[in-house]
C-alpha positions in Angstrom: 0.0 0.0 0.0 3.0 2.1 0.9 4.4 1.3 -2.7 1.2 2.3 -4.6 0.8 5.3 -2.5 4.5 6.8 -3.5 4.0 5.4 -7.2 0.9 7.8 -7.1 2.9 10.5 -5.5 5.2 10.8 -8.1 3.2 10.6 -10.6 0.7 13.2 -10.0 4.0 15.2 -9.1 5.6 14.7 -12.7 1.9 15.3 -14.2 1.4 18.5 -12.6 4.9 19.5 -13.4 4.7 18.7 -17.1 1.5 19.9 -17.6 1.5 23.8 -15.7 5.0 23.7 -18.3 3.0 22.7 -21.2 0.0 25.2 -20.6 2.4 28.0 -20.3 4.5 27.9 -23.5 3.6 30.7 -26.0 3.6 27.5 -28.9 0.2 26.1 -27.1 -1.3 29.2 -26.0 -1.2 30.5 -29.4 -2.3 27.5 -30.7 -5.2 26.6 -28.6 -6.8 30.0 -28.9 -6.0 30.4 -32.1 -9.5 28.3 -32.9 -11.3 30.5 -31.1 -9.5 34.0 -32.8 -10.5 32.4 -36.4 -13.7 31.7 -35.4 -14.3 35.1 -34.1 -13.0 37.0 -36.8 -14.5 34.5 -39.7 -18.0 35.3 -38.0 -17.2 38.7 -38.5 -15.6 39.0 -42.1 -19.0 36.6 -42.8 -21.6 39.3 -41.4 -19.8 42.4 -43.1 -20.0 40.5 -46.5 -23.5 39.8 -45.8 -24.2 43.4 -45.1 -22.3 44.8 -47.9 -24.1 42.0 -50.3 -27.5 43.3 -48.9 -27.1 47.2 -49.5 -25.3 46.6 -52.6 -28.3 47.5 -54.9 -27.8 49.2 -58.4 -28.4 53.0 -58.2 -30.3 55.5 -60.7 -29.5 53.6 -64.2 -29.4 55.1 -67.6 -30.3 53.6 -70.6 -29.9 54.8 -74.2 -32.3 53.0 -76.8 -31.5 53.1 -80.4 -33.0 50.0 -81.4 -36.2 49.9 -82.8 -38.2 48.0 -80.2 -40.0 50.6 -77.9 -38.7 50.5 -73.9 -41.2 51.2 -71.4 -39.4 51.3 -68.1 -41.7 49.4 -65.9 -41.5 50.9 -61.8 -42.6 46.9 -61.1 -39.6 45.3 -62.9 -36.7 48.0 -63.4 -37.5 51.0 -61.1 -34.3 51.9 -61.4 -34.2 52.4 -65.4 -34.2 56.2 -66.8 -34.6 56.2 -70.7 -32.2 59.4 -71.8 -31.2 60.5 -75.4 -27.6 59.5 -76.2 -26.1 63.5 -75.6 -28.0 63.6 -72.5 -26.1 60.4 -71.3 -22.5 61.7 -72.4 -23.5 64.9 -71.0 -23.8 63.3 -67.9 -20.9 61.5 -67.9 -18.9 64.9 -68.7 -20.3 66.8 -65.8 -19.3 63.3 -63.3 -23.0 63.0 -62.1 -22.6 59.4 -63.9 -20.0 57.3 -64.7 -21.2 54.5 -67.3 -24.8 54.2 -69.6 -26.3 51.1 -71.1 -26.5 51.7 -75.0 -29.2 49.1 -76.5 -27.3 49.5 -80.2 -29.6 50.1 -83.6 -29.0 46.3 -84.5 -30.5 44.5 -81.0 -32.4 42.2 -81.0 -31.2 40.5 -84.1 -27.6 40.8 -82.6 -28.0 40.4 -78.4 -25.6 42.8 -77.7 -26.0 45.8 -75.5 -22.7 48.1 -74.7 -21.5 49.5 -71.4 -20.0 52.9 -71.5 -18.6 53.9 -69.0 -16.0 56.8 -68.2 -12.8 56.6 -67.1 -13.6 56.9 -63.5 -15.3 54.1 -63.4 -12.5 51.6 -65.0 -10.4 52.3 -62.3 -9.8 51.2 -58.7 -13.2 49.4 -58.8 -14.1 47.5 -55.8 -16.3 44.6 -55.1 -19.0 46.8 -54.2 -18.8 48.1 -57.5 -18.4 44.9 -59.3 -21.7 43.5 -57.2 -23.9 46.7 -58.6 -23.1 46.6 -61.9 -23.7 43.2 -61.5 -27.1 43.7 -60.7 -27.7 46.9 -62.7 -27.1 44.6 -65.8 -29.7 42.2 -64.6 -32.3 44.8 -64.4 -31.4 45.9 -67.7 -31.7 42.1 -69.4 -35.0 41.8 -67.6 -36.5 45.2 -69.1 -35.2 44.2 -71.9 -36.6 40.8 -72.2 -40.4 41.8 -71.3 -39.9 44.8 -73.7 -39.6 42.0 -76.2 -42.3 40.2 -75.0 -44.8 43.0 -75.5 -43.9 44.0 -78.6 -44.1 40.6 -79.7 -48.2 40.9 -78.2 -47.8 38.6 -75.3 -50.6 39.7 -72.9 -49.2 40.9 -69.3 -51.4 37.9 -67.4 -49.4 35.5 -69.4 -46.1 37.8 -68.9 -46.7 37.6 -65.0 -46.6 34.1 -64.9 -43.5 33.7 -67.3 -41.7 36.0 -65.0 -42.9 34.4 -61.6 -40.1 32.5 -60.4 -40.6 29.0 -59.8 -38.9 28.4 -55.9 -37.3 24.6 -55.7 -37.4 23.5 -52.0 -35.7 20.3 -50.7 -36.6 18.8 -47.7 -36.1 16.0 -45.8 -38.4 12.7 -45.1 -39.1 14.9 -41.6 -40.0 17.9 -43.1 -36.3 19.6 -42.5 -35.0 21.9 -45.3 -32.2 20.6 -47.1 -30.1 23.4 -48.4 -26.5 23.8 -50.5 -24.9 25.2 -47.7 -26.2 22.0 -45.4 -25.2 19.7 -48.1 -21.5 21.1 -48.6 -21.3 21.3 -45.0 -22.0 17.2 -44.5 -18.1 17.1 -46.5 -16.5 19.9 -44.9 -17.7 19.8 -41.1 -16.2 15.6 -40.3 -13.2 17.4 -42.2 -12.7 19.9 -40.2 -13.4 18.0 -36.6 -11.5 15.2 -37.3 -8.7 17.2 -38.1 -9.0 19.9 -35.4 -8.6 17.0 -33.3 -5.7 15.1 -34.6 -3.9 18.2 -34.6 -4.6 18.2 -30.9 -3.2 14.7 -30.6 0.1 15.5 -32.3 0.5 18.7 -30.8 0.3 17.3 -27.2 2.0 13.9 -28.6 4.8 16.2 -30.5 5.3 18.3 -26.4 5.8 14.6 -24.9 8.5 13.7 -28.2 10.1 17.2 -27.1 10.2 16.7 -23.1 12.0 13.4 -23.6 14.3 14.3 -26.0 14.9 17.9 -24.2 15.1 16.2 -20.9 17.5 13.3 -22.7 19.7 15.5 -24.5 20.8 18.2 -21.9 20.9 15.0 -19.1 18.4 16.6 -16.8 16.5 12.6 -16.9 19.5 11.9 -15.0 18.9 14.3 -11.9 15.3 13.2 -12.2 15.6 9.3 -12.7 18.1 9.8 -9.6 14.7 10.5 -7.4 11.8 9.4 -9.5 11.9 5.6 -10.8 10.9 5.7 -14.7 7.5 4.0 -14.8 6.2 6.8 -12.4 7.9 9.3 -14.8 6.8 8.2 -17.8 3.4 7.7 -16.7 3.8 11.0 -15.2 4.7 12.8 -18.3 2.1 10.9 -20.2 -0.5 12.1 -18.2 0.1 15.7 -17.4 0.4 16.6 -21.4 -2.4 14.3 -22.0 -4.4 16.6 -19.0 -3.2 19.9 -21.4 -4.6 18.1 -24.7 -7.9 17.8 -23.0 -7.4 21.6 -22.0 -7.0 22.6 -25.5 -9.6 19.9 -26.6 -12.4 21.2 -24.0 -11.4 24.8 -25.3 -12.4 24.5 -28.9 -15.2 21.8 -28.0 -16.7 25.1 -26.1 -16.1 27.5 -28.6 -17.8 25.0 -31.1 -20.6 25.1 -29.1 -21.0 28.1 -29.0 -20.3 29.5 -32.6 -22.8 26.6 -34.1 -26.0 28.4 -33.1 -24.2 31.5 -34.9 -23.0 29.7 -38.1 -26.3 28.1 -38.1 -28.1 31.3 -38.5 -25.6 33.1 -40.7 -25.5 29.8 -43.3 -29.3 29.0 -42.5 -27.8 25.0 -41.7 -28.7 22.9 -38.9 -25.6 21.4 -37.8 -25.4 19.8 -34.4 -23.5 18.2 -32.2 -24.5 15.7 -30.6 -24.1 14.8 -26.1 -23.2 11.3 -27.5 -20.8 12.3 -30.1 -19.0 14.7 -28.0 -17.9 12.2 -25.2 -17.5 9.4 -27.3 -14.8 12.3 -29.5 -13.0 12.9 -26.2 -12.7 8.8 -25.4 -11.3 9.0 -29.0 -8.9 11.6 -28.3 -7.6 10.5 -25.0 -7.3 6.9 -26.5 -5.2 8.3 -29.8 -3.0 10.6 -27.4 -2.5 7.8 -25.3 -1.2 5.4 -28.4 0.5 8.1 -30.0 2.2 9.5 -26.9 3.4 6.3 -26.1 4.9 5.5 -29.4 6.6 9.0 -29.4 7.6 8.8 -25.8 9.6 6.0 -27.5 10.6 7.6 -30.1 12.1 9.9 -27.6 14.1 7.7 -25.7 15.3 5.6 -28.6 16.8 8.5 -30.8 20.0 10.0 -30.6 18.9 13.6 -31.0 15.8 15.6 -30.9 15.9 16.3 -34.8 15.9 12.6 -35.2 12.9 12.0 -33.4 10.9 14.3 -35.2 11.9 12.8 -38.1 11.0 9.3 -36.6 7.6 11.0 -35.7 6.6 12.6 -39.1 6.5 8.6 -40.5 4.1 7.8 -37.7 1.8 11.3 -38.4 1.5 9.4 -41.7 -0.8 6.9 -41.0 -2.9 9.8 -38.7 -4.0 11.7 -41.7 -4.9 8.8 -44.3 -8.1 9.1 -42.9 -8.3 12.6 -43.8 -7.2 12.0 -47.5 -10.2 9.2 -47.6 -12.8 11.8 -46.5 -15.1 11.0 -49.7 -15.1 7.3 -48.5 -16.1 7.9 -45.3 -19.2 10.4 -46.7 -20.3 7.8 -49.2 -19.9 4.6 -48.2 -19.7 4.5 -44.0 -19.4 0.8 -43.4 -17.3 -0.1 -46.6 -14.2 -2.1 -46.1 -12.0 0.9 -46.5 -13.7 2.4 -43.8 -13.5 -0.4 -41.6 -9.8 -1.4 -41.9 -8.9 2.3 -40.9 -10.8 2.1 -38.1 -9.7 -1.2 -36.9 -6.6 -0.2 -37.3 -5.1 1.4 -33.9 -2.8 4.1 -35.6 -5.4 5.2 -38.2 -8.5 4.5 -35.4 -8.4 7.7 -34.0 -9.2 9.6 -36.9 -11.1 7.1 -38.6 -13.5 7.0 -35.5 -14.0 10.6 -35.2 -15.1 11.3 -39.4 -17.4 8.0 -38.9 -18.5 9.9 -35.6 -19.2 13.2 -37.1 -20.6 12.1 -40.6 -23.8 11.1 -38.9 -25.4 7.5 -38.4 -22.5 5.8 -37.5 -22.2 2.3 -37.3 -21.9 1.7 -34.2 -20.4 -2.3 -33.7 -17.2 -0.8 -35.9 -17.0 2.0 -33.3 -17.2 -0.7 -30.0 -14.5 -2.8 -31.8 -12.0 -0.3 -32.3 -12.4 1.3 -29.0 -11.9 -2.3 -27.4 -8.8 -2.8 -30.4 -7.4 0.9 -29.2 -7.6 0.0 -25.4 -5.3 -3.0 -25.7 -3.0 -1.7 -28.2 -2.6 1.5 -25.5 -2.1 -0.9 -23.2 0.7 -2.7 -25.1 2.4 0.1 -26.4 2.3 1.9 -22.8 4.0 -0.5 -21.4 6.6 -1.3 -23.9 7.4 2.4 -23.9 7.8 2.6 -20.3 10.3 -0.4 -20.9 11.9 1.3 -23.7 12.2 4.3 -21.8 14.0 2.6 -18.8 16.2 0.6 -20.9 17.7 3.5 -23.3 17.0 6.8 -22.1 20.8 6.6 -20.3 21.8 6.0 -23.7 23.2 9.4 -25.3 24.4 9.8 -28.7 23.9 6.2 -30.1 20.9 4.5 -31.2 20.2 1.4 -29.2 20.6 -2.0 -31.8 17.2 -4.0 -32.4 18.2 -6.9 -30.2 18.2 -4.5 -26.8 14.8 -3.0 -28.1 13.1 -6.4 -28.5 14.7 -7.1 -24.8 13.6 -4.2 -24.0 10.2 -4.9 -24.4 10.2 -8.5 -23.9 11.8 -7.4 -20.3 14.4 -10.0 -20.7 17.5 -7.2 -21.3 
């Protein structure tokens, strides 16, 4: 009892330690609020558009006829459309009270053409705004021109009403929700961008364990520590405190998710949700892939000769994170294919695997409870053999310990 009792000592002292060190470095304070910051100013980049989109309506228009089909400017369909001689248009160009006229040319409608002219003021240093009204200055100049056909062909205005009603598509769901672009383009981009807001949380926090071995190893402070603190405690230590500052960050952009979605919601008219479920079934996920891939780097960390070599060891591993990311359309089309269910069975491509089946909706849920089970016995494996690893080399400095004393590392026979 004595024994377990110091064991637990240490290691809540090396957690604490590790992880008040990893929650102050500038590297993860910038990078755990940087979720929130992007958020924050995307909202508001997304509402000035919106607001510039909706007062960007075409002024006082001008319109030059030469053709021979009479233009009645109709308040109900162009109110903006002033019929003007052609001198009275450049006249107003001249004096700057305009800066461009539509000229409907003498050969319209047998050649659809209608020029722009437009002084040199308004050729220069145009902005979006700009761009957007004229835009929509030229569609109310088609439309006029289009039921100014219409009439002079003798089309009666009851029938000309109904040819210009617009005819609203609606999709909806078998439960009567609407179904809209923005919602569909959103069922590939939003398990995109969760899965891989959280894989970048498990290889930042796994990348701070890689660098507190290494650090530790390199300038031979492990030696001043080992001296008081037995390695299992320490590793475990370490494991835990950064995993307790990944589940800081994690909790940090799981609340400001939470809280933007009711905005984004109403600003892209979707209904994306997340789920009680999902969310604590996404944290199991992460704590299990932190735990896997922590353990692997921790290893990584002890067995390499220098810190640059263990990053390089590392980015081989981050591999195998991301192919789940690069199968996206898979995942969307087809969630229980084979594909599907080899990367999630699979306990370095679980994690992310897990999380897009988790996010895409309707998941199946005996793949989930098999890789969960598959994930908790490869952590528990590769925990242990790390710890070993860790005992058995991190004394070792610049050499690289030869596959025989790794396997009896492991084995616990060396």
């Amino acid at each position: 009892m004595t024994e377990r009792n110091q064991f637990l000592r240490l290691l809540l002292l090396v957690a604490r330690r590790d992880y008040l060190r990893t929650v102050r470095r500038r590297g993860f304070l910038l990078a755990t609020l940087l979720l929130p910051a992007s958020m924050a100013v995307l909202f508001i980049i997304s509402s000035a558009v919106s607001m510039n989109a909706a007062t960007a309506e075409p002024g006082q228009i001008l319109l030059v006829n030469e053709s021979t089909v009479a233009l009645q400017p109709d308040p109900a369909l162009a109110p903006d459309v002033s019929l003007l001689s052609r001198s009275d248009a450049e006249a107003r160009l001249a004096d700057g009270s305009a800066v461009a006229y539509f000229l409907v040319p003498s050969t319209w409608p047998s050649q659809p053409r209608v020029t722009i002219i437009a002084s040199e003021q308004a050729t220069t240093g145009r902005s979006i705004d700009a761009l957007t009204r004229q835009q929509a200055e030229q569609s109310e100049v088609e439309l006029l021109l289009r039921v100014s056909l219409l009439r002079d062909a003798g089309l009666p205005d009851s029938t000309l009403g109904q040819l210009l009603t617009p005819i609203d598509f609606s999709a909806v769901t078998t439960t009567g929700e609407p179904v809209t672009e923005a919602a569909l383009a959103a069922n590939f981009i939003v398990p995109y961008v969760f899965t891989l807001i959280f894989v970048l949380s498990i290889f930042i926090t796994s990348g701070y364990l890689l660098q507190s071995v290494t650090e530790e190893k390199e300038n031979r402070v492990v030696e001043i520590v080992l001296s008081s603190i037995p390695a299992l405690p320490l590793m475990a230590g370490k494991i835990l405190g950064l995993g307790a500052a990944g589940l800081t960050q994690v909790a940090i952009w799981l609340g400001t998710a939470v809280l933007a979605l009711p905005l984004i919601n109403q600003q892209l008219q979707l209904h994306v949700t997340l789920e009680p479920a999902t969310i604590v079934l996404a944290v199991a996920v992460f704590c299990l892939g932190y735990l896997a891939y922590g353990a692997i780097f921790a290893a990584l960390g002890a067995l390499a000769a220098g810190q640059r070599e263990a990053q390089q060891y590392s980015s081989f591993f981050g591999f195998f994170a991301v192919i789940p990311l690069v199968m996206t359309p898979v995942f969307l089309s087809d969630p229980n294919s084979i594909i599907v269910w080899a990367l999630a069975l699979v306990p370095l491509t679980a994690p992310a695997a897990v999380l897009e089946v988790l996010s895409a909706g309707s998941p199946p849920w005996l793949m989930i409870g098999v890789s969960l089970v598959i994930q908790v016995l490869f952590v528990g494996v590769a925990t242990v053999a790390a710890g070993r690893i860790f005992r058995a080399t991190v004394l070792l400095y610049g050499t690289r310990p030869n596959l025989r004393r790794i396997v009896a590392a492991v084995t616990a026979r060396g």
